[in-house]
Backbone as CSV, one residue per row, in Angstrom:
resi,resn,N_x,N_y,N_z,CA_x,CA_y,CA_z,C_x,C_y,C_z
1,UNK,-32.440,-48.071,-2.069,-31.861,-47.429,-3.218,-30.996,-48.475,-3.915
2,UNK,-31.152,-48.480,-5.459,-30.291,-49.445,-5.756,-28.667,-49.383,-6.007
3,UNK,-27.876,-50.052,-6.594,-26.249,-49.917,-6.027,-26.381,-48.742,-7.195
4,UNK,-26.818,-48.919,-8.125,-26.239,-47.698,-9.232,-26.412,-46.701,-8.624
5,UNK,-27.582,-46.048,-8.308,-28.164,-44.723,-8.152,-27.154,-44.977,-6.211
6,UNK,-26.825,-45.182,-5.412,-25.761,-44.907,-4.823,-24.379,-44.865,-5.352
7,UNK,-23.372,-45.673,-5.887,-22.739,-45.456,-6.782,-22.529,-43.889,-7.496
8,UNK,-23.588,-43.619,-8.133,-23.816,-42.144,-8.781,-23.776,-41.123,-7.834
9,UNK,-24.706,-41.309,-6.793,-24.347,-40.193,-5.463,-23.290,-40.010,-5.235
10,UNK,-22.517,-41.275,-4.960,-21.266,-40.923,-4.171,-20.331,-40.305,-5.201
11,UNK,-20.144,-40.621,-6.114,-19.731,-40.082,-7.318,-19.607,-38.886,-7.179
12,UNK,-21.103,-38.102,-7.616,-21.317,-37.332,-7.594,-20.760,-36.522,-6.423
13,UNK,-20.948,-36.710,-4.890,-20.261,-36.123,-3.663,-18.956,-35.594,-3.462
14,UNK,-18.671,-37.207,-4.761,-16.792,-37.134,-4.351,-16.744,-35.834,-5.127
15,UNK,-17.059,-36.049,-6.557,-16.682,-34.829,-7.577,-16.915,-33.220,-6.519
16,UNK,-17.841,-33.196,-6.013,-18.825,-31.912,-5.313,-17.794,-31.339,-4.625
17,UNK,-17.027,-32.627,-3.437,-16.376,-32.666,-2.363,-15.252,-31.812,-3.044
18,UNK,-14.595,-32.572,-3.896,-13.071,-32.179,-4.669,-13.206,-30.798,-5.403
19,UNK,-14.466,-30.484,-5.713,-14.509,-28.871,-6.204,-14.560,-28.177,-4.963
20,UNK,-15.017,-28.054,-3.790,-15.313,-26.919,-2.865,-13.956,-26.894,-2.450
21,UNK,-13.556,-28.209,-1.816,-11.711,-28.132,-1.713,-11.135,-27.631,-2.497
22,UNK,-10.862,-27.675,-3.787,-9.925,-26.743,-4.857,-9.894,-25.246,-4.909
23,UNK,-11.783,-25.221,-4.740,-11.824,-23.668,-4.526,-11.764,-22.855,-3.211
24,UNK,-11.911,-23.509,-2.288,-11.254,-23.202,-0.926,-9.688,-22.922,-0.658
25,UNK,-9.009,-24.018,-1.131,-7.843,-23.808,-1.477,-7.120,-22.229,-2.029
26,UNK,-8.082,-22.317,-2.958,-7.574,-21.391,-4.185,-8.025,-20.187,-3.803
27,UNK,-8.822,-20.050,-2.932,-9.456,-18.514,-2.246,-8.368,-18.605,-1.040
28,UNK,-7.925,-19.240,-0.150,-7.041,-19.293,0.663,-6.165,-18.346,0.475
29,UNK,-5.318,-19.199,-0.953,-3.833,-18.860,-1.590,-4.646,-17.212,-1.227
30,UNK,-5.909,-16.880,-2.148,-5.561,-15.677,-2.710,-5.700,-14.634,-1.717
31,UNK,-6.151,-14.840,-0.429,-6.200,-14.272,0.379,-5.062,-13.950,1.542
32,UNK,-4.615,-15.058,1.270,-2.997,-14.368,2.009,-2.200,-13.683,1.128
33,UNK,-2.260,-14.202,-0.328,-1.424,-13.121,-1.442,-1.913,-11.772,-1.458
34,UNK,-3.121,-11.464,-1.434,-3.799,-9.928,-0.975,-3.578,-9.557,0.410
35,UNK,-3.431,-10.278,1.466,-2.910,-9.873,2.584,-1.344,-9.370,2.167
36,UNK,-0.399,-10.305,1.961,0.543,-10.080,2.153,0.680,-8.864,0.920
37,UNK,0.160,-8.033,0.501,0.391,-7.013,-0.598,0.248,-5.733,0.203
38,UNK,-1.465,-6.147,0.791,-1.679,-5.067,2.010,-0.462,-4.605,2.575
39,UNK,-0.102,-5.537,3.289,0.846,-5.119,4.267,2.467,-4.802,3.668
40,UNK,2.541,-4.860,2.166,3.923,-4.227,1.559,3.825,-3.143,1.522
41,UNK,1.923,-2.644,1.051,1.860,-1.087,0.902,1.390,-0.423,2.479
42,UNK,1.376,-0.791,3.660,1.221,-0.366,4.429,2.816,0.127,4.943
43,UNK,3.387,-0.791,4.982,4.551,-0.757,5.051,5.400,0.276,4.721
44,UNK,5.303,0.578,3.436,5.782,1.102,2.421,5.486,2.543,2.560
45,UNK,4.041,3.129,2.804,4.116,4.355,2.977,4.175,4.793,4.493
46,UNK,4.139,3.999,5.328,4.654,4.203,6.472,6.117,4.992,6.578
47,UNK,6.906,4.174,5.481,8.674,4.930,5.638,8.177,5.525,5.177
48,UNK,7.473,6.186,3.816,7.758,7.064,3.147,7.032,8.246,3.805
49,UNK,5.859,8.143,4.884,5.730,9.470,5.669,6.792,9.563,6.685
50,UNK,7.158,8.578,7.575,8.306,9.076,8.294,9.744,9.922,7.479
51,UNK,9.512,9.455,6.154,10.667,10.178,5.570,10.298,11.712,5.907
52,UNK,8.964,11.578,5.053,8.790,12.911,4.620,8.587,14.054,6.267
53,UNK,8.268,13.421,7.194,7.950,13.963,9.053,9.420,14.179,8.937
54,UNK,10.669,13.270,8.868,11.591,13.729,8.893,12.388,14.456,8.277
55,UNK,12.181,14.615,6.988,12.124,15.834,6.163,12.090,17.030,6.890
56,UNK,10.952,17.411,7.135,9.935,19.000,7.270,10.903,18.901,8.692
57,UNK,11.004,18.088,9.550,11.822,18.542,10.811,13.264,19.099,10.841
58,UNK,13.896,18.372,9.776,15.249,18.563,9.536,15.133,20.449,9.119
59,UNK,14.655,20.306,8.045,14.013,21.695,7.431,13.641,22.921,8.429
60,UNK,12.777,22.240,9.087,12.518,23.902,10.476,13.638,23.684,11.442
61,UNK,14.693,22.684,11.760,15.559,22.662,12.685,16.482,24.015,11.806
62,UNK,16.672,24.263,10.419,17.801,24.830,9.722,17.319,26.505,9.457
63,UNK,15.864,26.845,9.952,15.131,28.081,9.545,15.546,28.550,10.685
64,UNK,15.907,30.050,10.526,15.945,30.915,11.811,15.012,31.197,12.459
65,UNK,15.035,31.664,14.142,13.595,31.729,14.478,12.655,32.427,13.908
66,UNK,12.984,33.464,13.150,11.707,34.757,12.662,11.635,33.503,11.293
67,UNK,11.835,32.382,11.191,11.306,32.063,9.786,10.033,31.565,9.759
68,UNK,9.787,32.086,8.930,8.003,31.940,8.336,7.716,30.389,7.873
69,UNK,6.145,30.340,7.723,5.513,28.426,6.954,6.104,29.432,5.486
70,UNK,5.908,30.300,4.581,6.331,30.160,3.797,8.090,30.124,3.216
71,UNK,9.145,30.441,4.599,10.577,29.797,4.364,10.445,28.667,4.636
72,UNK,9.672,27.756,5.143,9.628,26.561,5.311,9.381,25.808,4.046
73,UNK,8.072,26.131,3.286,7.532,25.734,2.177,8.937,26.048,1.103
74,UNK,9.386,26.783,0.955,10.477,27.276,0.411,11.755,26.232,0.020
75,UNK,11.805,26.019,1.171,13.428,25.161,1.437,12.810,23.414,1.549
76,UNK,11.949,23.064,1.449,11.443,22.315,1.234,10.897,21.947,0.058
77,UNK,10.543,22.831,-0.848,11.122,22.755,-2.246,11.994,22.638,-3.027
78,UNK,13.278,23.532,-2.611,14.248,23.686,-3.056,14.817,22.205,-2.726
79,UNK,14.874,21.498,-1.824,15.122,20.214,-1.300,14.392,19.215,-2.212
80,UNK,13.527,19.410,-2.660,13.187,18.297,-4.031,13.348,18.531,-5.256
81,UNK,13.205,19.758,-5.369,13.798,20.178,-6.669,15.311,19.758,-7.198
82,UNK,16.330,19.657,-5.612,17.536,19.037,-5.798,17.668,18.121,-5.993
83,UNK,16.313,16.922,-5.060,16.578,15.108,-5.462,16.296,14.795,-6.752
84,UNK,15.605,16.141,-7.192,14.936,15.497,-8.639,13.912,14.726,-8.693
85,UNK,12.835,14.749,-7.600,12.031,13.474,-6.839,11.076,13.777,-7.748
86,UNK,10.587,15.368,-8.350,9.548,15.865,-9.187,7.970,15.720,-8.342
87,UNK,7.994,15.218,-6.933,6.983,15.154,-6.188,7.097,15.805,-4.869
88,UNK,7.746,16.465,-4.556,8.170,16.966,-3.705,7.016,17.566,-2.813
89,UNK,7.480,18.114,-1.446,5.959,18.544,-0.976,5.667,19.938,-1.050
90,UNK,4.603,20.417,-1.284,3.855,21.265,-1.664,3.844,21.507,-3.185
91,UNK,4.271,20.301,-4.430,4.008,20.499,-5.423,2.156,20.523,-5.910
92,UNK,2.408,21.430,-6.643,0.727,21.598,-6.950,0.138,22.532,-6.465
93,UNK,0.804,23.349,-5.370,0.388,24.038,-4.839,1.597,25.671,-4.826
94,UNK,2.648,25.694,-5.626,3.017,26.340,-5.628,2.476,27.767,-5.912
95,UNK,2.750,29.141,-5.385,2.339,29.983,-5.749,2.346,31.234,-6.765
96,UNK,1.905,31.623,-7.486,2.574,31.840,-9.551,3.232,32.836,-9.123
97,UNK,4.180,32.962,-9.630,5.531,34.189,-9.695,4.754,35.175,-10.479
């Protein structure tokens, strides 16, 4: 082979070489940045069901024994309706007056 047309290969290799690296790189980054997001929102609603488990417990610890799922549903409304959270649980499902 003559020096040009090697010359040009290698050239060519280096260029080849330096793109798969950049984009390896760059899929790397983006894959730990999507990892590490995963795991903010895993995170994240993790407290926010333990909130809410601890919620509904606090709630039936305060119901008398004859109290019903619907004094439960009840005071568990009334409890978001107070934070002002506007998501409270069993919204959507309330039952029409």
């Amino acid at each position: 082979m003559s020096t040009f047309w090697s010359a040009l290969l290698a050239l060519f290799l280096d260029a080849f070489g330096k793109a798969a690296t950049d984009w390896l790189t760059a899929w790397q980054t983006q894959q730990k940045a999507d990892e590490a997001i995963t795991n903010a929102a895993v995170s994240s609603a993790a407290t926010e069901t333990q909130q809410v488990i601890t919620g509904v417990a606090d709630a039936r610890s305060q119901l008398t024994p004859a109290g019903s799922a619907g004094d439960l549903a009840a005071e568990l409304r009334s409890r978001a309706a107070a934070q002002g959270s506007g998501n409270g649980a069993g919204e959507g499902s309330k039952p029409a007056s």
